[in-house]
PDB file with SEQRES, HELIX, SHEET and CRYST1 records, atoms N, CA, C and O in Angstrom:
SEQRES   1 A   85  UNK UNK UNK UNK UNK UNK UNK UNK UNK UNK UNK UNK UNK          
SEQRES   2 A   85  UNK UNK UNK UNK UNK UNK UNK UNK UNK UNK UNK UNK UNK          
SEQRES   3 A   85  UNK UNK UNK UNK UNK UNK UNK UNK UNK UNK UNK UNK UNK          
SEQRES   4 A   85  UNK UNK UNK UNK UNK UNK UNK UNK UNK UNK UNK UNK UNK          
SEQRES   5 A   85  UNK UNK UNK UNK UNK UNK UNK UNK UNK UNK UNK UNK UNK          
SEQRES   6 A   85  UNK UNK UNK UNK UNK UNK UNK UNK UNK UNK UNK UNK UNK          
SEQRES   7 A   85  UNK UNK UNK UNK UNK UNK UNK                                  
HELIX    1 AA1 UNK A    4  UNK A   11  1                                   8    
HELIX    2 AA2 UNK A   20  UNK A   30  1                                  11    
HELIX    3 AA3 UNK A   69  UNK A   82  1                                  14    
SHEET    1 AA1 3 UNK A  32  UNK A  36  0                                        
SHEET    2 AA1 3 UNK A  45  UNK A  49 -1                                        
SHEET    3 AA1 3 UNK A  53  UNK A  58 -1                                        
CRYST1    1.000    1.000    1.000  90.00  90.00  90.00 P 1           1          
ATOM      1  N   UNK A   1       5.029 -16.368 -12.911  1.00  0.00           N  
ATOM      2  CA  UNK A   1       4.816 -15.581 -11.707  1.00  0.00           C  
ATOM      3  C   UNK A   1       3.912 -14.396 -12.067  1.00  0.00           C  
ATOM      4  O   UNK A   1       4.145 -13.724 -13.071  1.00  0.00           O  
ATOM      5  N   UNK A   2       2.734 -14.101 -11.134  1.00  0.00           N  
ATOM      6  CA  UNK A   2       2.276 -13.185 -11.665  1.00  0.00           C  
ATOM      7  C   UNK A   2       2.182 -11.994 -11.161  1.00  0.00           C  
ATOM      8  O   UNK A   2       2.406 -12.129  -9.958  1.00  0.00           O  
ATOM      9  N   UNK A   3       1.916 -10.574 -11.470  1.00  0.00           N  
ATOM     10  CA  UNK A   3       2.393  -9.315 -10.933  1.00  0.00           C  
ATOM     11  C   UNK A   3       1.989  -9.237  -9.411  1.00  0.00           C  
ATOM     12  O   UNK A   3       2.719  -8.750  -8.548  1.00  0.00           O  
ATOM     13  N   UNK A   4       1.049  -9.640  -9.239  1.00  0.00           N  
ATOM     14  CA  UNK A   4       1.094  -9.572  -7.732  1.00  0.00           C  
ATOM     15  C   UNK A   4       2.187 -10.312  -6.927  1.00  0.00           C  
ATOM     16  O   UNK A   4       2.845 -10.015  -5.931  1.00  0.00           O  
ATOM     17  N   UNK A   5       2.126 -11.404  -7.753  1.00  0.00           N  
ATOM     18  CA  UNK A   5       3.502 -12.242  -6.976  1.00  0.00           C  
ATOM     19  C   UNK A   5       4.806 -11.531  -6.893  1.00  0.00           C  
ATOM     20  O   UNK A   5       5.557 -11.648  -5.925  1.00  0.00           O  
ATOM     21  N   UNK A   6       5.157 -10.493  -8.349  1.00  0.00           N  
ATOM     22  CA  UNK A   6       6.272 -10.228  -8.577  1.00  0.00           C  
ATOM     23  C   UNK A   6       6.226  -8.603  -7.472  1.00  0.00           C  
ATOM     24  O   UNK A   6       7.251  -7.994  -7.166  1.00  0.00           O  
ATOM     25  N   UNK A   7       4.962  -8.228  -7.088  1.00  0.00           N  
ATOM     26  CA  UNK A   7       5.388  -6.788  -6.635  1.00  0.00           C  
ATOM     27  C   UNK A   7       5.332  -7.425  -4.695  1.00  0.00           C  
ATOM     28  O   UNK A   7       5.618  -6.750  -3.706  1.00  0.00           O  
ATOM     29  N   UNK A   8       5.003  -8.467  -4.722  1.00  0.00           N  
ATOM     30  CA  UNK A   8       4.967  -9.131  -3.264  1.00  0.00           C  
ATOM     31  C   UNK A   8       6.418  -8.989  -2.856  1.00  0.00           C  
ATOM     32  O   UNK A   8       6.842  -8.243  -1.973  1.00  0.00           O  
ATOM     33  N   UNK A   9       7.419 -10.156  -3.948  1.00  0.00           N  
ATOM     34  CA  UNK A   9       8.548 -10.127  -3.445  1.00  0.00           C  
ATOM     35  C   UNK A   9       9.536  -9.174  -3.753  1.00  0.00           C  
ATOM     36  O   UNK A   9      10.708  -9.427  -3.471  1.00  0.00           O  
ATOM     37  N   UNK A  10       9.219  -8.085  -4.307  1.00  0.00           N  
ATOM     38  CA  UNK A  10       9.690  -7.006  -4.223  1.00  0.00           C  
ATOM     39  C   UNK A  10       9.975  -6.337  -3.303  1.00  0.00           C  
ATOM     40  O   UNK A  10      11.137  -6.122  -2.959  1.00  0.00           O  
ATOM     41  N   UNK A  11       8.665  -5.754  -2.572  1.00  0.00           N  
ATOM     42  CA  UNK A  11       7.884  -5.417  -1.170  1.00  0.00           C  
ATOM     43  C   UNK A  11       8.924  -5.868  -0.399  1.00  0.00           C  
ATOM     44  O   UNK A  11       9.787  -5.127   0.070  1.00  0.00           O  
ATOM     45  N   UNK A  12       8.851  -7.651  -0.174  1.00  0.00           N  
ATOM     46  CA  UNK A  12       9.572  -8.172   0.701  1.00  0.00           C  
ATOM     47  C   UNK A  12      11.073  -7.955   0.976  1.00  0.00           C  
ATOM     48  O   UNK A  12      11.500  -8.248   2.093  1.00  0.00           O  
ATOM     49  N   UNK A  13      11.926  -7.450   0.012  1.00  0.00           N  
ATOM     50  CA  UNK A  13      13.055  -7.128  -0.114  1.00  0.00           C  
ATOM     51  C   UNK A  13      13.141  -5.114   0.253  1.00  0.00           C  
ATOM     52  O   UNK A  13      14.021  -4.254   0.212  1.00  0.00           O  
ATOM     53  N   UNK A  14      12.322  -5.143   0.438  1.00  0.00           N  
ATOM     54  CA  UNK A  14      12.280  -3.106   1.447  1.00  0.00           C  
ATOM     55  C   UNK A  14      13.373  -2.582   0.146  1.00  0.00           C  
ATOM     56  O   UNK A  14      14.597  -2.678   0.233  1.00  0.00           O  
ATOM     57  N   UNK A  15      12.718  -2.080  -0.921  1.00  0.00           N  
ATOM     58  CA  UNK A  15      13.526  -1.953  -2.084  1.00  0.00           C  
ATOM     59  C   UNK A  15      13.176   0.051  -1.323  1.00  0.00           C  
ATOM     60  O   UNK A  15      12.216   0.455  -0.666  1.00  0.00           O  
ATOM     61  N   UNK A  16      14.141   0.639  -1.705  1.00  0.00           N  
ATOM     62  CA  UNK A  16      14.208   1.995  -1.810  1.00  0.00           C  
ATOM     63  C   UNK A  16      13.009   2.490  -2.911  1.00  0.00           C  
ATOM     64  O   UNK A  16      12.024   3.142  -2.564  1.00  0.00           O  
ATOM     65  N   UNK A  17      13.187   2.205  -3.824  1.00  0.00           N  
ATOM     66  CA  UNK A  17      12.446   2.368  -5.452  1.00  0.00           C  
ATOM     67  C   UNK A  17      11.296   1.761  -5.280  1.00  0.00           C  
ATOM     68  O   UNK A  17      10.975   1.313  -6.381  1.00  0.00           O  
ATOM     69  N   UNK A  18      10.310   1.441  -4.302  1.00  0.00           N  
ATOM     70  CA  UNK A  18       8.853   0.736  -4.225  1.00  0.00           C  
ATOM     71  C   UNK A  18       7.879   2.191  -4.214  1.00  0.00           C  
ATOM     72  O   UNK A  18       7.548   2.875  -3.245  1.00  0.00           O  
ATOM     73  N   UNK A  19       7.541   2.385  -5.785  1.00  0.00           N  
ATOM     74  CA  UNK A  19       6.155   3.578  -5.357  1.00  0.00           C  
ATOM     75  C   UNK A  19       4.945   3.643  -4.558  1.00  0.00           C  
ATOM     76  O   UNK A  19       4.554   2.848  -3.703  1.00  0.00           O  
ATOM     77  N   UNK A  20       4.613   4.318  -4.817  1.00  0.00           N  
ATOM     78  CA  UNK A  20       2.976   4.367  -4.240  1.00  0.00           C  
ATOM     79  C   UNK A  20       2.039   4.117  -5.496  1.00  0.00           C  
ATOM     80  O   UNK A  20       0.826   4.104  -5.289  1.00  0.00           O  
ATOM     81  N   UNK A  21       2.334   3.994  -6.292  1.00  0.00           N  
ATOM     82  CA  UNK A  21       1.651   3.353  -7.809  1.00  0.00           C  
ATOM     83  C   UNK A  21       1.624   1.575  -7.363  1.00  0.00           C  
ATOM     84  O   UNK A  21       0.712   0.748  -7.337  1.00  0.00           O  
ATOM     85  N   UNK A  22       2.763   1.521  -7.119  1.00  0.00           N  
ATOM     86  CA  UNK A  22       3.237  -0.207  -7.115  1.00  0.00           C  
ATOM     87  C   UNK A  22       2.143  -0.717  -5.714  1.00  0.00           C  
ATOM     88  O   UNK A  22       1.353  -1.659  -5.768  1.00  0.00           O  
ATOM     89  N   UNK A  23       2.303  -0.074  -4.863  1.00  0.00           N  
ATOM     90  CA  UNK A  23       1.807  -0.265  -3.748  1.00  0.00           C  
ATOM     91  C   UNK A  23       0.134   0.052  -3.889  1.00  0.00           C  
ATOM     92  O   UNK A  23      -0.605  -0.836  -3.463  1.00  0.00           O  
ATOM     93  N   UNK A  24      -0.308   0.908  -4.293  1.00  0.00           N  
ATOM     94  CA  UNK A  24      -1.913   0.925  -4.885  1.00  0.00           C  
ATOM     95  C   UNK A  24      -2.316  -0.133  -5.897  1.00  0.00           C  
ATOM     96  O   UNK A  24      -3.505  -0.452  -5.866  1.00  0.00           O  
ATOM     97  N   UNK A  25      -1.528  -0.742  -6.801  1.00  0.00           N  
ATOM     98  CA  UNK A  25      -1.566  -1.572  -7.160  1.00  0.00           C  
ATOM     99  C   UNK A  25      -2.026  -2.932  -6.311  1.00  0.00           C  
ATOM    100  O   UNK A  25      -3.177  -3.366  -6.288  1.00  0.00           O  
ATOM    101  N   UNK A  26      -1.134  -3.384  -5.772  1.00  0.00           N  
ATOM    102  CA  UNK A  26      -0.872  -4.694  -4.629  1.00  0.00           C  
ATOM    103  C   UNK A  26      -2.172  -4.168  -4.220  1.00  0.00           C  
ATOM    104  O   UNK A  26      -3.234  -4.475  -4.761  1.00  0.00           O  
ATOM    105  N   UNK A  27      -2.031  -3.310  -3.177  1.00  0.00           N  
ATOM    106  CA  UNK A  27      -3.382  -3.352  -2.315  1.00  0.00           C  
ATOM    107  C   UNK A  27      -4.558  -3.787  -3.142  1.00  0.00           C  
ATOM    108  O   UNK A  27      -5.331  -4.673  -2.777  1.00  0.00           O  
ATOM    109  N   UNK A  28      -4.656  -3.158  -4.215  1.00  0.00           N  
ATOM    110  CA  UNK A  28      -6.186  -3.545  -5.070  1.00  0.00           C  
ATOM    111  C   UNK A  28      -5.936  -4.705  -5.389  1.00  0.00           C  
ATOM    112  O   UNK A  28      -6.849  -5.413  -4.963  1.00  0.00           O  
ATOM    113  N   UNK A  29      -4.949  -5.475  -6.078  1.00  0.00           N  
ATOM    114  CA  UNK A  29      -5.180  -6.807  -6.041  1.00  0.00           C  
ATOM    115  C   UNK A  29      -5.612  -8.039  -4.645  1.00  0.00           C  
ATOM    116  O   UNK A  29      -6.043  -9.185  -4.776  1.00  0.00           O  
ATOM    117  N   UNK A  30      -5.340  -7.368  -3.515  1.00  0.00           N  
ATOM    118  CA  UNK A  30      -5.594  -8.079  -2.266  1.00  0.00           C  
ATOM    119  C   UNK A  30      -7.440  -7.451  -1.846  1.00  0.00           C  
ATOM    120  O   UNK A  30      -7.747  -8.110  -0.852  1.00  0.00           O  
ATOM    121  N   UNK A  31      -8.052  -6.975  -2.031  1.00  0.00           N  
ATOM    122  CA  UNK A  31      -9.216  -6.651  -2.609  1.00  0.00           C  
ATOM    123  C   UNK A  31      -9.214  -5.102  -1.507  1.00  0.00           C  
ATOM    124  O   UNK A  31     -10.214  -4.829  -0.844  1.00  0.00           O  
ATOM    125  N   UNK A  32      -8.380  -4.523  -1.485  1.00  0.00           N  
ATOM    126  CA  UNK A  32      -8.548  -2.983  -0.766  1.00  0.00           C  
ATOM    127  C   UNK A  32      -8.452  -1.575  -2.102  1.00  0.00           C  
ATOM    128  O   UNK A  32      -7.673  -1.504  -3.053  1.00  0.00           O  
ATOM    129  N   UNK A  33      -9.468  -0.681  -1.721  1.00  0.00           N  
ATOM    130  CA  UNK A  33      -9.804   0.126  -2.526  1.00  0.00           C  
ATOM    131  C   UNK A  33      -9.419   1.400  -1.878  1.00  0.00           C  
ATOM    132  O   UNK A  33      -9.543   1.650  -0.679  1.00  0.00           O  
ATOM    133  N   UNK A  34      -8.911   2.226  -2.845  1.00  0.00           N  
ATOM    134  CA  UNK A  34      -8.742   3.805  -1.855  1.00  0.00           C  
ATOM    135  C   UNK A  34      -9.567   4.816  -1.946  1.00  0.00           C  
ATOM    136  O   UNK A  34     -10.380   5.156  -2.804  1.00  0.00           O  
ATOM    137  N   UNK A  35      -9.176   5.333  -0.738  1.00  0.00           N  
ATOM    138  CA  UNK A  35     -10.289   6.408  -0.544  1.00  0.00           C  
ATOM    139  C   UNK A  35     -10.127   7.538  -0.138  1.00  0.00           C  
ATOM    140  O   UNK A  35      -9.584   7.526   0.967  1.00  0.00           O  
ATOM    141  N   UNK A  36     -10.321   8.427  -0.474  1.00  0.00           N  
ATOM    142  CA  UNK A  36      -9.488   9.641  -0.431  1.00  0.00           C  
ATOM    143  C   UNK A  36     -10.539  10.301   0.852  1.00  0.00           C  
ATOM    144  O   UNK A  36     -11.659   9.792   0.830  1.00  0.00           O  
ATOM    145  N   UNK A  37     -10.370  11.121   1.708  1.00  0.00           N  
ATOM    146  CA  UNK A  37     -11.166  11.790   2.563  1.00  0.00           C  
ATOM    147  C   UNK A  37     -11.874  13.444   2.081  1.00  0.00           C  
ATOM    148  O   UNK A  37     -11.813  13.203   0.875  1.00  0.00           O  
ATOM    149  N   UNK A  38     -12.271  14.394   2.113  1.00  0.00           N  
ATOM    150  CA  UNK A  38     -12.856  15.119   1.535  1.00  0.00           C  
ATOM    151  C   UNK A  38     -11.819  16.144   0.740  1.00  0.00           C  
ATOM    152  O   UNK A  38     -10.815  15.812   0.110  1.00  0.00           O  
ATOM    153  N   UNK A  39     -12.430  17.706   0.978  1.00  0.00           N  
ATOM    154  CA  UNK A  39     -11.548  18.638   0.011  1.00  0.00           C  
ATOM    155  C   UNK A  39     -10.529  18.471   1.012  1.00  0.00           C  
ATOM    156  O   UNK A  39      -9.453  18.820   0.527  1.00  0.00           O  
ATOM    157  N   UNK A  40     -10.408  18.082   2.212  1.00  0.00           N  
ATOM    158  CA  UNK A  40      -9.065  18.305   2.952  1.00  0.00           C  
ATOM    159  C   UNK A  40      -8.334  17.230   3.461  1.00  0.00           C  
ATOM    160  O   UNK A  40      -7.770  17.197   4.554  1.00  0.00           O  
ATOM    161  N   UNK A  41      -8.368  16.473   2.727  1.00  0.00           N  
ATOM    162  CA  UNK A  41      -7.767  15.591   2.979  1.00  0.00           C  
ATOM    163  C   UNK A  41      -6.153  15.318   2.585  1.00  0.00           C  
ATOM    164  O   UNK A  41      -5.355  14.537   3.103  1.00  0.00           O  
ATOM    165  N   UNK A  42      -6.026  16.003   1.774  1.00  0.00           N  
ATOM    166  CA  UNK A  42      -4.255  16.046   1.578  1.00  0.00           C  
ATOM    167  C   UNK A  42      -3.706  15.244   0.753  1.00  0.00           C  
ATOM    168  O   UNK A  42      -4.093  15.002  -0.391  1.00  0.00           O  
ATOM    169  N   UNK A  43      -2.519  14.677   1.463  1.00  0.00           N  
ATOM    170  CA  UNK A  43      -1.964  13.827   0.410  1.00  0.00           C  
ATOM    171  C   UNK A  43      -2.778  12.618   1.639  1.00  0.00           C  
ATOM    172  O   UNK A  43      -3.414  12.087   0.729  1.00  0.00           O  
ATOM    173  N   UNK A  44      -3.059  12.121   2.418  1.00  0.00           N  
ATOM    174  CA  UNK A  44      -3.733  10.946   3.354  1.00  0.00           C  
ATOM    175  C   UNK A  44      -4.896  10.748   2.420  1.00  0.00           C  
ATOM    176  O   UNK A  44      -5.829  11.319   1.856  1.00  0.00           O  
ATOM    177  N   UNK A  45      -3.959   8.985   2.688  1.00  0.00           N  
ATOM    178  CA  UNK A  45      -4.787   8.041   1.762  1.00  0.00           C  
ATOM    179  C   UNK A  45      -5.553   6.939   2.420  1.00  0.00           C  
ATOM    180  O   UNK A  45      -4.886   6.574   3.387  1.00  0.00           O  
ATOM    181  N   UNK A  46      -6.386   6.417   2.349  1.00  0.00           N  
ATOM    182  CA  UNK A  46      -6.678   5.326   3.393  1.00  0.00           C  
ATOM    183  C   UNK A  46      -7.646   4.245   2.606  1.00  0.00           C  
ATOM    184  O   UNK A  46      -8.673   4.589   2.022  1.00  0.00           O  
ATOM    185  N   UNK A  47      -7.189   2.949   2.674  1.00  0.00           N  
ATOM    186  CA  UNK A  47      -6.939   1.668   1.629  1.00  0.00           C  
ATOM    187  C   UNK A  47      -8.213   0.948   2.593  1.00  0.00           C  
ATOM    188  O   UNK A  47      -8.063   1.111   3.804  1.00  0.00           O  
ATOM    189  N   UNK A  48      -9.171   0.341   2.255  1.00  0.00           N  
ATOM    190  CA  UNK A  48     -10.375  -0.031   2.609  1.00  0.00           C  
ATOM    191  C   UNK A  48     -10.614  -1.482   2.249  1.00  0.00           C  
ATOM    192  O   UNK A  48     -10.960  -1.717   1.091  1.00  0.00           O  
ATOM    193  N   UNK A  49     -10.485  -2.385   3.020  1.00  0.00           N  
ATOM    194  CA  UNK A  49     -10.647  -3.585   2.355  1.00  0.00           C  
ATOM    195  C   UNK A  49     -12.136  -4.110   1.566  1.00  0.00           C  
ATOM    196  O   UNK A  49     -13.160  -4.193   2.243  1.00  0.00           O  
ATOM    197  N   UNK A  50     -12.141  -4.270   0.870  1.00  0.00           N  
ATOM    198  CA  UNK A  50     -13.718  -4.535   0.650  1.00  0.00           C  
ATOM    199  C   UNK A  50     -14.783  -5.655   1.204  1.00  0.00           C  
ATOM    200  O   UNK A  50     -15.990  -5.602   0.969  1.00  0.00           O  
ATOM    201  N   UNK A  51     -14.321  -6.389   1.759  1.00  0.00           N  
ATOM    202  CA  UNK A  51     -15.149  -7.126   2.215  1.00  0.00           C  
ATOM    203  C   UNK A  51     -14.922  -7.153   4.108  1.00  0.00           C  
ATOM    204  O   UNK A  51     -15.824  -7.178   4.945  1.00  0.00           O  
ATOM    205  N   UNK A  52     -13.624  -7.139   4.318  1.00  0.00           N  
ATOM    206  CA  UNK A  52     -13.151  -6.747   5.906  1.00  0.00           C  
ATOM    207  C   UNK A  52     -13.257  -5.228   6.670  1.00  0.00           C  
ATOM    208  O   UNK A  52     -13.353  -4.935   7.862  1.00  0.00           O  
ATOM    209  N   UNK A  53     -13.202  -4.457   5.525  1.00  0.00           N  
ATOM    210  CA  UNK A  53     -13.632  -2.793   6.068  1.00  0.00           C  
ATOM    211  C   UNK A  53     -11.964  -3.001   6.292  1.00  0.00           C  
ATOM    212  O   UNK A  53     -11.538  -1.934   5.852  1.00  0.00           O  
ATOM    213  N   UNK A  54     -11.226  -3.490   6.567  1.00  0.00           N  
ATOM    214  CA  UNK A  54      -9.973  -3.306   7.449  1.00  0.00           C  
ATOM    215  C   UNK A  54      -9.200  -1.837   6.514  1.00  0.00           C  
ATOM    216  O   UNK A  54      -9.160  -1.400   5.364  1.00  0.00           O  
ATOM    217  N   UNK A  55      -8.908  -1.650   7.279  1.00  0.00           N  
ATOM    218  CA  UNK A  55      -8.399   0.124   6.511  1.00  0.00           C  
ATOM    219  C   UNK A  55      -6.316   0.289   7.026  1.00  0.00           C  
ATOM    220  O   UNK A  55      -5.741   0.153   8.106  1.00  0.00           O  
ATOM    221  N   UNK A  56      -5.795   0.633   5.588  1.00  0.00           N  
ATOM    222  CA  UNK A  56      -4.506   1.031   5.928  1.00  0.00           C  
ATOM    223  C   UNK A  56      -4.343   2.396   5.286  1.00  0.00           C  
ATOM    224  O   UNK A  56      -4.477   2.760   4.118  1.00  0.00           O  
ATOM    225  N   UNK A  57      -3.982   3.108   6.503  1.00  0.00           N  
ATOM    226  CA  UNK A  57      -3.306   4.541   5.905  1.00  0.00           C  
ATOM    227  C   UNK A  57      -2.039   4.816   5.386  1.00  0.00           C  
ATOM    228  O   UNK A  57      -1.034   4.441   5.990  1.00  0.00           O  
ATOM    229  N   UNK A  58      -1.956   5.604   4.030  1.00  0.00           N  
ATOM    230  CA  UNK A  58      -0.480   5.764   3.771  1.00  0.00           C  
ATOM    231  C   UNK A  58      -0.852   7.210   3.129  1.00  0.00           C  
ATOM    232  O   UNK A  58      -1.871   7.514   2.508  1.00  0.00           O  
ATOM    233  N   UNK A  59       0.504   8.175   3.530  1.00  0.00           N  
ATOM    234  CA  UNK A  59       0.473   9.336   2.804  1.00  0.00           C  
ATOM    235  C   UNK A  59       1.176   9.544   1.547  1.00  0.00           C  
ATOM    236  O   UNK A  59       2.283   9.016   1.654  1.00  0.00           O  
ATOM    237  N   UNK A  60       1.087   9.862   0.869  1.00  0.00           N  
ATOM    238  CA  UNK A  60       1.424   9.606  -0.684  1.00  0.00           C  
ATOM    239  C   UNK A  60       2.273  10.549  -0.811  1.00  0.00           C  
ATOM    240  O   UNK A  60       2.028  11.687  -0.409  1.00  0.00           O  
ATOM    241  N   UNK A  61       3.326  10.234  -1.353  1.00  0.00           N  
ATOM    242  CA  UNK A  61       4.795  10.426  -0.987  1.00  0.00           C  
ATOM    243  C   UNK A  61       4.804  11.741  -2.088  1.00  0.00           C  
ATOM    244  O   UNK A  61       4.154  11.649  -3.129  1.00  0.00           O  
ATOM    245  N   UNK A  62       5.651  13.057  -1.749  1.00  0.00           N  
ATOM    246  CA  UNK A  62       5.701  13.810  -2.964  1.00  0.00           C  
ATOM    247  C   UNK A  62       6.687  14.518  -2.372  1.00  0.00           C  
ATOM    248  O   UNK A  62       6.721  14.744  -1.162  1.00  0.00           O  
ATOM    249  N   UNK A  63       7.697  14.974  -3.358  1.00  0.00           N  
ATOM    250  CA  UNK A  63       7.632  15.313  -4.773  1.00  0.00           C  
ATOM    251  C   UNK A  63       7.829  14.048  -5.562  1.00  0.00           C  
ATOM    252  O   UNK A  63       7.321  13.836  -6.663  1.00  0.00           O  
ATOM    253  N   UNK A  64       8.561  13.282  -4.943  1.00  0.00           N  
ATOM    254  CA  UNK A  64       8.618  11.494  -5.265  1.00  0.00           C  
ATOM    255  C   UNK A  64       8.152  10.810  -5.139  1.00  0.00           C  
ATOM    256  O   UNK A  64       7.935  10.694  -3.933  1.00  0.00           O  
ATOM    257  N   UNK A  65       7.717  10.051  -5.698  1.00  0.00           N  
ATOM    258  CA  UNK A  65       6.724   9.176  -6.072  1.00  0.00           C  
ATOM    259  C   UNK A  65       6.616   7.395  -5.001  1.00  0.00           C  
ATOM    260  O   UNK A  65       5.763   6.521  -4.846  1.00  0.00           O  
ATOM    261  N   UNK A  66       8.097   7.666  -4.486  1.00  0.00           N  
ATOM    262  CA  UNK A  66       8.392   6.856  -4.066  1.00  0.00           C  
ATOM    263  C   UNK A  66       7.962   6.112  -2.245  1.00  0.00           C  
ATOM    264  O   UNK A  66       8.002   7.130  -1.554  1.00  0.00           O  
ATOM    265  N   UNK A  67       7.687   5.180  -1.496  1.00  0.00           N  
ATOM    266  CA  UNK A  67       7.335   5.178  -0.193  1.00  0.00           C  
ATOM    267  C   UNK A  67       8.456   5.202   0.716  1.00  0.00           C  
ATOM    268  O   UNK A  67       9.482   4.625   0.356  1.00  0.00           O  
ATOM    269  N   UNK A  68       8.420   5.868   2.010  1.00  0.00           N  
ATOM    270  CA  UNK A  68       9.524   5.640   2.616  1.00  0.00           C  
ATOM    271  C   UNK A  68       9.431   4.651   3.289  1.00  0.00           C  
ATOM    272  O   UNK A  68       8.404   3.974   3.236  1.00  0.00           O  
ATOM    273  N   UNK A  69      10.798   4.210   4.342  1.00  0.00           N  
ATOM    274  CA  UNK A  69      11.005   3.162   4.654  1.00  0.00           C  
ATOM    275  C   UNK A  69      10.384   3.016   5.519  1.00  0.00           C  
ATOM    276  O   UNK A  69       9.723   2.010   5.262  1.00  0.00           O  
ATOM    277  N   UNK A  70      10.021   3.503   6.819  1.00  0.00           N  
ATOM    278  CA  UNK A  70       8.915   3.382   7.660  1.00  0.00           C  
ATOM    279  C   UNK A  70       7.392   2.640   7.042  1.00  0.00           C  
ATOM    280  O   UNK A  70       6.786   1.701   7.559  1.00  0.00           O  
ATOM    281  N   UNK A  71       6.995   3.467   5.673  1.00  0.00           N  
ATOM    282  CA  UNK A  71       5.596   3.008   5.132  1.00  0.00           C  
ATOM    283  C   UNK A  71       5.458   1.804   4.541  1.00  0.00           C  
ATOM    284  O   UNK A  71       4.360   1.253   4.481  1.00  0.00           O  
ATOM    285  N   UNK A  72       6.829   1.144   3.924  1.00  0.00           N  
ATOM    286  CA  UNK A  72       7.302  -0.033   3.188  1.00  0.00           C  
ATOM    287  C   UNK A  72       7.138  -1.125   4.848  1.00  0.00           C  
ATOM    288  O   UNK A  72       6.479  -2.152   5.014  1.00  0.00           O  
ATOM    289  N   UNK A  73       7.930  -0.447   5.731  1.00  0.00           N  
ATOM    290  CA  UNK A  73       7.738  -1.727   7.088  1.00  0.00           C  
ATOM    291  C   UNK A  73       6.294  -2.345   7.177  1.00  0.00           C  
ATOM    292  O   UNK A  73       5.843  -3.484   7.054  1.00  0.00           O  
ATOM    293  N   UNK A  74       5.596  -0.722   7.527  1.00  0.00           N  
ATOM    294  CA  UNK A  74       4.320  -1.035   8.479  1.00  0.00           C  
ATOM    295  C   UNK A  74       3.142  -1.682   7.173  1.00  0.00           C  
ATOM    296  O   UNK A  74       2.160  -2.303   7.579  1.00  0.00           O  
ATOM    297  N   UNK A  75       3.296  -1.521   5.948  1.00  0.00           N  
ATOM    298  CA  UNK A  75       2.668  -2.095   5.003  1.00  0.00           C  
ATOM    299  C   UNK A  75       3.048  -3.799   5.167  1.00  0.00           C  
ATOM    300  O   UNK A  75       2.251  -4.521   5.766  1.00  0.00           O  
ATOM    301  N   UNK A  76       4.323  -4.366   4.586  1.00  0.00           N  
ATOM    302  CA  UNK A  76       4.674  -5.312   5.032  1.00  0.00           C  
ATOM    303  C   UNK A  76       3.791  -5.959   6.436  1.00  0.00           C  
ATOM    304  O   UNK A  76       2.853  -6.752   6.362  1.00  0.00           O  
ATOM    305  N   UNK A  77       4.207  -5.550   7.327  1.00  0.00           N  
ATOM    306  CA  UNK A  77       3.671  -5.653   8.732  1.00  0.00           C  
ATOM    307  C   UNK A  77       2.020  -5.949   9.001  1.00  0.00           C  
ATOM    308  O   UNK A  77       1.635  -6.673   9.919  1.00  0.00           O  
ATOM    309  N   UNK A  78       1.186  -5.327   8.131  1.00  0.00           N  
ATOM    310  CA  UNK A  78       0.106  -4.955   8.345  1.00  0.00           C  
ATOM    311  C   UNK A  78      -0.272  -6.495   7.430  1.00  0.00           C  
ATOM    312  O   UNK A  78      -0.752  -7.508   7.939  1.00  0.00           O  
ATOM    313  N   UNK A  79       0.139  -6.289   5.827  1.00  0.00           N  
ATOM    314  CA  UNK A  79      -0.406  -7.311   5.160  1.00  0.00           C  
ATOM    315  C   UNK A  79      -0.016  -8.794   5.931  1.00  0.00           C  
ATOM    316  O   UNK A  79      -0.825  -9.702   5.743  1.00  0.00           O  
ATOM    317  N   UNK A  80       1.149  -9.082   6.769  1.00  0.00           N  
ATOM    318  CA  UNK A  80       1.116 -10.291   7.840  1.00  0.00           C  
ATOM    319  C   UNK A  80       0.075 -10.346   8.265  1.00  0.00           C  
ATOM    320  O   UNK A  80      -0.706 -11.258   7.994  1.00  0.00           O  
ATOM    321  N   UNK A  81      -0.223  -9.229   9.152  1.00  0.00           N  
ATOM    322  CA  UNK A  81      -1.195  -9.520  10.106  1.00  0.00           C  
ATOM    323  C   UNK A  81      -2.508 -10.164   9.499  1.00  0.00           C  
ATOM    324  O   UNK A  81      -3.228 -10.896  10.178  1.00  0.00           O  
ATOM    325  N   UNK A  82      -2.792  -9.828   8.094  1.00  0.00           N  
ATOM    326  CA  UNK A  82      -4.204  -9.875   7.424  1.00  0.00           C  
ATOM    327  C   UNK A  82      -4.126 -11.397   7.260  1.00  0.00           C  
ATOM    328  O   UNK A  82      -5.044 -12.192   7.460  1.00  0.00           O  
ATOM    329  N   UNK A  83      -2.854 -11.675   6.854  1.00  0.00           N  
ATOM    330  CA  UNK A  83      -2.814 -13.130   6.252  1.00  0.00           C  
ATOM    331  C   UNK A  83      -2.651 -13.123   4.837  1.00  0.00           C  
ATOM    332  O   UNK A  83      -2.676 -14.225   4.288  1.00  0.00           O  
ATOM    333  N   UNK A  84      -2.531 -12.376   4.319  1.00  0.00           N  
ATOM    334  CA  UNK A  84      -2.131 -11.981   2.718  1.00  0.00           C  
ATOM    335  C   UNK A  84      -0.984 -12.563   2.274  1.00  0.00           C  
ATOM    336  O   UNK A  84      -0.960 -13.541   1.528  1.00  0.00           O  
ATOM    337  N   UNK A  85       0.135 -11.895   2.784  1.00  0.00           N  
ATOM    338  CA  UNK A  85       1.301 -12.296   2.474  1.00  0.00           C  
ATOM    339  C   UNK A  85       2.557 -13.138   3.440  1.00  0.00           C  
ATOM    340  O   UNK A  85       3.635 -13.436   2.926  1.00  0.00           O  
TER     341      UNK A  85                                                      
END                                                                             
């Protein structure tokens, strides 16, 4: 099984403990790149597909590293829609 496979069904199980490392990960393996917006852009992150432009926003979770459960849904949710997962 390979890490994308293994952080897929991870994902799929809405684990509490899913970072935003793990999740920048996945995305770049599905071919989306991040992109940060200028000096003011914050913690807003926004994931760029490379060949679809298709764009997912996530704010990068702090002081923990971790995503909340809302961002774990609509990620899930979103990669359906693409046909990814």
């Amino acid at each position: 099984m390979s890490k994308r496979d293994k952080l897929v069904k991870k994902l799929l199980t809405r684990p509490r403990d899913f970072t935003y490392d793990e999740a920048k990960t996945l995305l770049s393996q599905f071919g989306y790149k991040e992109e940060k917006g200028g000096r003011t852009s914050g913690s807003r992150v926004a994931f760029v597909h490379i060949k679809t432009k298709h764009i997912i926003r996530l704010h990068k979770p702090h002081p923990q590293n971790y995503l909340r459960m809302y961002q774990r849904d609509e990620l899930i949710q979103t990669l359906r829609n693409q046909g990814v997962i």
